[in-house]
N, C-alpha and C positions, 0 to 999 in steps of 0.2 A: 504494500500500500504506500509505502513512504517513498517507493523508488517511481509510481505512478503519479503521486504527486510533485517529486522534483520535477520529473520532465515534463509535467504540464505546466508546472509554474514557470520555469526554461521558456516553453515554447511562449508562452502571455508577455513574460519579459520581451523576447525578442521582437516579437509582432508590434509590440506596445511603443516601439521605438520609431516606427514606423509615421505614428500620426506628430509627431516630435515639430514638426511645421506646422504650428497655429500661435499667430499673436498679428497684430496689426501693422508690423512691420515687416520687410522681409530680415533685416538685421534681429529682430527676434525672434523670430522663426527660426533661422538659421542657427542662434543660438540656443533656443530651446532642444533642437533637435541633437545637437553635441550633448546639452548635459544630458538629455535623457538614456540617450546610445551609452556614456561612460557609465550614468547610473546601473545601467543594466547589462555589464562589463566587455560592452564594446569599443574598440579601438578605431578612430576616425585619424585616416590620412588624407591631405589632399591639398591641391598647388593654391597657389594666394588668390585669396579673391578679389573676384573683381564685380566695378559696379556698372548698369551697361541700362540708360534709360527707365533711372525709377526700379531696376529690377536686381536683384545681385546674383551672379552667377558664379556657382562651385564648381572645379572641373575636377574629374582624377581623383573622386572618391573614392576612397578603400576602406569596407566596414570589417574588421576582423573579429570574430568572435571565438573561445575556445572553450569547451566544457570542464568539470572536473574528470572527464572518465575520458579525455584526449582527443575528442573529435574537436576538430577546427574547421569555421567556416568564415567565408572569404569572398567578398564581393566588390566588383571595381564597379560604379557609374558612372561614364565618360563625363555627363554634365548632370546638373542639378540649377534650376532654374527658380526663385523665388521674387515675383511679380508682385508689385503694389497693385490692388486692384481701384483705390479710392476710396472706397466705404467701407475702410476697417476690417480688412478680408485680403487673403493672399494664395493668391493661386501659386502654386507648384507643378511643374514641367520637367519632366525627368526620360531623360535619353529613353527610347522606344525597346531598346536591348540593353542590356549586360551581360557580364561572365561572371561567372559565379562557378567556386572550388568548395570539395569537401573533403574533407581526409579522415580519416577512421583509423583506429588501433587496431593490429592485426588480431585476428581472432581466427585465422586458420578454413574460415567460410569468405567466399566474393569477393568484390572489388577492396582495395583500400583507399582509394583518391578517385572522385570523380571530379569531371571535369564538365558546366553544365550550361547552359544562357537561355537567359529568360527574356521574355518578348512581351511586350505589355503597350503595343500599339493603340491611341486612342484614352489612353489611362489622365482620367481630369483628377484631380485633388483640390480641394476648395477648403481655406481653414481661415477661423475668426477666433474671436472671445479675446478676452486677456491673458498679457502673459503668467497670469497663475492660475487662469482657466481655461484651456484649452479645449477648441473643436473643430473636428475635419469632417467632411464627405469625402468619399472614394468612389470612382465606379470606374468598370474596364469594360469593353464590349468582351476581350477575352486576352487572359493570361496564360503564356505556354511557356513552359520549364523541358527543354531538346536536353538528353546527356550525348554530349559530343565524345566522351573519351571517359574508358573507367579501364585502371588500372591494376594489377596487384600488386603483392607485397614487394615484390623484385624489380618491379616496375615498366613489366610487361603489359603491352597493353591487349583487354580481354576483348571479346568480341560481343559488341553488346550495345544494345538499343531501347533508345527509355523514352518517352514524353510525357506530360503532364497536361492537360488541357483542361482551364476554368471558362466559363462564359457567363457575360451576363453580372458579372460580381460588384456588388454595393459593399461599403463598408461608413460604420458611421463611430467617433467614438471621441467622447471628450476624456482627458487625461491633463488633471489639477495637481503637478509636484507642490509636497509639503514636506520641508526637510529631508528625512529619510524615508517617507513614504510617497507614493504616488495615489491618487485615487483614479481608480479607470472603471469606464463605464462605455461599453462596446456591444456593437451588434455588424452582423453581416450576413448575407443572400450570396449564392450562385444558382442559376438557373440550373445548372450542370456541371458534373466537373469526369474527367476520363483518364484514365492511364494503362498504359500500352507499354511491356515490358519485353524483349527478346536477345536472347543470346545462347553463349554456346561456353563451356569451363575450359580449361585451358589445354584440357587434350584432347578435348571432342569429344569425350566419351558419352557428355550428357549434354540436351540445348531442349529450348523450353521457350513457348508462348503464354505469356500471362495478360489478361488484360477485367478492366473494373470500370463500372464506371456508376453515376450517383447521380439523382437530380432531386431537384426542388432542393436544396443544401441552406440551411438556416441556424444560427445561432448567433448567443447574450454570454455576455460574461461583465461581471461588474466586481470590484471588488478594492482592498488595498495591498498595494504592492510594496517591497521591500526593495533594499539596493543585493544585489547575489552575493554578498559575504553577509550578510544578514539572515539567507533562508539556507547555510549551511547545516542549522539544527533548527531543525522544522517545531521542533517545541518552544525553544525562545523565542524563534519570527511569528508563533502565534501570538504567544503573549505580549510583542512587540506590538500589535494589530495589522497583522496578515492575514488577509480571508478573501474568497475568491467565491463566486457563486455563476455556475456557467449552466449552459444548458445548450445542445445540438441536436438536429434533427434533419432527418433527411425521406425523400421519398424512396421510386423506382431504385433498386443495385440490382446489377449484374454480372457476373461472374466467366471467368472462362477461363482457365488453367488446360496445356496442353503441354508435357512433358517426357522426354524421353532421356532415363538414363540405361546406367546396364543391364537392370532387371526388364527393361522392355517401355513400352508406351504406358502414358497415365494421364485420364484425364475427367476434368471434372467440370460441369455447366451447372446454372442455376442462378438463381436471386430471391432477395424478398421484395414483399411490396414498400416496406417504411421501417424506420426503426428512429430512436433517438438514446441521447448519451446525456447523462446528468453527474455533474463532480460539483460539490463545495463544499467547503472547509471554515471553519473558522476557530477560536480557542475553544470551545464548546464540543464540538461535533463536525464531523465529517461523513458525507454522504456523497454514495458511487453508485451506479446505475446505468442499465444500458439494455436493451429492450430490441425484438425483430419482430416483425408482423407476415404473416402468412409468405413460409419461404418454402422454396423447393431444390432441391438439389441431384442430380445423376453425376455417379460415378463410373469409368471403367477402366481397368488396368490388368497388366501381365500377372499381378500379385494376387488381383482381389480372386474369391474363387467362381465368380460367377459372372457372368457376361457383365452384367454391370448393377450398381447398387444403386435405390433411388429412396429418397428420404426426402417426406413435408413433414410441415409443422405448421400448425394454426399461428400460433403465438408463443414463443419467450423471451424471458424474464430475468435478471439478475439487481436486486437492489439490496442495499447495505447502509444505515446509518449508526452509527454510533459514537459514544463517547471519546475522547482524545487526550483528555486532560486529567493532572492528576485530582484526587476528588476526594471527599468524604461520605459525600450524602451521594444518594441515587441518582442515575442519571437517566432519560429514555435510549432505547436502540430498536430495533427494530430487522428483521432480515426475511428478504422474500427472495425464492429461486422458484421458479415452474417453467414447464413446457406440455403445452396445451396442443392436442390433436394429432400427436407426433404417426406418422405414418413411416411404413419402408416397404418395397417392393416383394411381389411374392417370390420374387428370385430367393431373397432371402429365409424368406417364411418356408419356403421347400425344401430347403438344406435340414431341418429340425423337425417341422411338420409335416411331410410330403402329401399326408391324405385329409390336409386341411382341419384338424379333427380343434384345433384352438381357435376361436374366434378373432377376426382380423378386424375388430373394431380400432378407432384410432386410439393410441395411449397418453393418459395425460398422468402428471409430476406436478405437485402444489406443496411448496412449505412456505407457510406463510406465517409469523413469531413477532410477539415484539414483548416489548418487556422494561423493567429496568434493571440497572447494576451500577458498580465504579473499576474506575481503574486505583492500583494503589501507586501505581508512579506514569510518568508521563511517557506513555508508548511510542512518541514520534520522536525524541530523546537519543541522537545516534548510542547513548552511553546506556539506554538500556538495553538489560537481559534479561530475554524471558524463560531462559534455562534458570532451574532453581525450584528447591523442593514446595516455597511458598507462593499459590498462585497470585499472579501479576494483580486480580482483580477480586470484586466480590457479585454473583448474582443475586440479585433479591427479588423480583418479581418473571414471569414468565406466560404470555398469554398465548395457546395455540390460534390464533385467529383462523387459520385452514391449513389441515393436512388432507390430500388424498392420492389418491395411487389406485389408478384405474388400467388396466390391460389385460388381454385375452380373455374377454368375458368375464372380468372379478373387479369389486372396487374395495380399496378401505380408504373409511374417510376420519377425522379428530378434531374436535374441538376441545378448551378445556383452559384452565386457569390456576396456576399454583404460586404459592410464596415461599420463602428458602430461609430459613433461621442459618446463619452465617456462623452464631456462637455454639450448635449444637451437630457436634461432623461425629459424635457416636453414635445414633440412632439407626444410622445407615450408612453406615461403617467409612467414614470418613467423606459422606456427599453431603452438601447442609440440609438440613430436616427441611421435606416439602411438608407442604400444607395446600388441601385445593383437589381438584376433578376433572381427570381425561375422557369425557364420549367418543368412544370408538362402535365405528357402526361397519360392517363388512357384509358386501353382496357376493353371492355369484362362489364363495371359496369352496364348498364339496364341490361343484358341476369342473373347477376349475382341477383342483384333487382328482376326480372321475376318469377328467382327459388325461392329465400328467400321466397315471399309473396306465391307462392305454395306451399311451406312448412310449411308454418304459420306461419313460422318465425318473418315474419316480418307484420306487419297492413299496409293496404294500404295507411294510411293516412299518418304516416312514411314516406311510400316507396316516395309517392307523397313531403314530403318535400328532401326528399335526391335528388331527381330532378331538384327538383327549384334551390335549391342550386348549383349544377352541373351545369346549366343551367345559374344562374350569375355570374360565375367563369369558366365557360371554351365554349371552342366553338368545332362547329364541327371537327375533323382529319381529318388525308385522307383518313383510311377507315370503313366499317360499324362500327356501336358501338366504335366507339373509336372518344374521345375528347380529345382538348389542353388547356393547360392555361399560360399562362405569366404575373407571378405577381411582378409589379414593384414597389420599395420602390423609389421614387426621388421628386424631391421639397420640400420633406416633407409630401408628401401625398403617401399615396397607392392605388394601380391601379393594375385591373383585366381584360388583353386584350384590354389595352388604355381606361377602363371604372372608373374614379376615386370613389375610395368605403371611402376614409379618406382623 
């Protein structure tokens, strides 16, 4: 979690540098946009400037940027242009191409230096406010990123072909420096965006077509920023007041992987219809999320064992909020994972069922929890460790909002609500004493048992204890093949349908 949020907070800095041209001059503009680049530990080279008609013009820019984990990035822009427009407003004109270098730590996989130019024909930028409140507009008919040259580690250069294409791209975002913080407040649109990947490894043994593309592309982010020697320990830059609240979304993806190495050809088509991404942080709590909407996917390869695999899904799911900080009292969290309608090809379903005998209804995955708890030290803290015999936290409440698990004609589903005595870990032998009541309700389990042992799945003698079992834990429902159970933690014992089992 803490290496997802570096490099998001990475990328917010770098972008962020971007609107750095907005004041009502171009002389502040120009200088806004130095301190921001430093602030956000970029290195600006470039020849003397000069002033040409009300307007000043920068040539021979060179942004250089370099992470803590060694990649360096490096961009020249022939000229850079900042225009007095009259009414408190400064247009910006920025050469139609540049080049732009990346270089990477060997790591033994792909290129390590690319070599790449960006094309951004048509690109207006309009920026006002004052100089301690800045605001830009953006818009490009479309931005395209060519890799000209990618090299390895010897400095061989590989055989390889990239582009990037945006269309349609708006960007709007004001950006208020206050000492060591920034405050930003951003939004952006692309109609579309597409990328086209091909090459070949350095001994031809493997070469490979990849290509993606995304439309309707939207997202916000708002938040305060720190200078990057300040978000080295992500627990002091929260408490500093670092917090970031973003949200993206997107429609139509498309997919197409077409690859061949020495085990044979491999290839994979599909897309969803929409999906969106949600990250923010602040001293309090952090929440991550990210969501697809009715996708589909085929596969086929030398490897797989069957002509080819094909897999939908209605809808999933992944969300995550929780506590960050160190704490005393309770804090909320919350965690939801599901996959709704999941489907896969009967290729598959014939390798295990051949005579159909399990229902191919679609299968759905629901855990959905929220709760309270604490941390006992500050978990974003590069110095902590969560090895160690006393756990990092404590839970105290715990609500099942939905569990179920529905496939081949069987469902179980849960609801239910417990609380955790933290001071008493004898009762149940070192877990804190619940207190509270799980509904567990299950359809479909003998007919599901029935098939297994006719498939051979399963030995009867098995089968016969998965009964018993069911059988002490739950009771009849109200209708055929379906059972209940109500399992209660109180007094300190547990109990299955008022039957004490502890």
């Amino acid at each position: 979690m803490t290496r997802i949020l570096s490099c998001s907070t990475a990328l917010v800095l770098v972008f962020s540098t971007l609107p750095a041209f907005a004041d009502v001059t171009p002389e502040d503009v120009w200088g806004s946009w130095q301190a921001l680049a430093a602030s956000s530990g970029q290195t600006l080279t470039f020849d003397p400037v000069a002033s040409q008609g009300g307007a000043l013009v920068v040539t021979n820019l060179v942004t250089t940027y370099s992470d803590p984990e060694g990649s360096t990035f490096t961009a020249t822009i022939p000229q850079v242009e900042f225009k007095d427009n009259g009414d408190g407003t400064v247009t910006v004109a920025m050469s139609e191409s540049y080049p732009m270098t990346l270089t990477m730590p060997e790591d033994g996989e792909g290129p390590v230096a690319l070599a790449l130019t960006v094309m951004q024909p048509g690109l207006a930028i309009t920026v006002g406010g004052a100089p301690e409140a800045m605001n830009f507009d953006i818009k490009a008919p479309t931005v395209t990123v060519n890799l000209d040259e990618a090299k390895g580690a010897d400095g061989t250069p590989q055989e390889a072909k990239a582009n990037l294409v945006m269309t349609e791209l708006t960007a709007k975002y004001d950006a208020a420096p206050k000492g060591d913080q920034t405050e930003l407040d951003s939004s952006f649109a692309a109609k579309a965006i597409s990328l086209n990947i091909e090459g070949k490894d350095a001994d031809g043994a493997s070469e490979g077509k990849i290509s993606m593309s995304l439309t309707d592309l939207a997202g916000t982010a708002k938040g305060t920023l720190l200078k990057p020697e300040m978000m080295e320990n992500m627990a002091a830059a929260l408490q500093a007041g670092f917090n970031i609240d973003s949200s993206y979304s997107f429609g139509a993806m498309a997919v197409d992987f077409d690859v061949t190495d020495q085990a044979g050809p491999m290839k994979l088509v599909g897309g969803v219809a929409g999906g969106d991404f949600v990250l923010a942080i602040d001293k309090d709590k952090v929440t991550y999320g990210t969501a697809l909407n009715a996708g589909s996917f085929t596969a086929s390869g030398a490897e797989i064992p069957v002509p080819e695999v094909a897999i939908g899904f209605g809808e999933t799911a992944f969300n995550v909020m929780m506590p960050v900080s160190k704490s005393e009292t309770p804090q909320d969290f919350s965690f939801l994972t599901k996959l709704v309608d999941f489907t896969i090809s009967e290729d598959v379903w014939g390798m295990f069922d051949p005579a159909a005998t399990l229902a191919r209804d679609p299968a759905t995955f629901i855990f959905d929890v929220k709760g309270t708890g604490f941390w006992k030290a500050d978990i974003m803290d590069p110095a902590f460790q969560a090895e160690g015999a006393e756990p990092p936290g404590e839970l105290t409440s715990m609500d099942l909002t939905q569990v179920l698990v529905k496939a081949a004609g069987a469902e179980v589903s849960g609801t239910g609500a417990l609380t955790f005595d933290n001071t008493d870990l004898v009762t149940f032998q070192g877990v804190p004493k619940p207190t509270g009541s799980v509904t567990i309700d299950i359809k479909g389990a003998n007919a599901l048992i029935d098939n297994l042992i006719a498939m051979g799945l399963l030995p009867e003698d098995q089968a016969m204890g998965a009964r018993m079992m069911m059988g002490m834990f739950a009771r009849p429902g109200a209708g055929p093949d379906e059972l209940t159970s109500l399992i209660e933690f109180k007094d300190g014992g547990l109990f299955a349908n008022g039957q004490q089992l502890q």
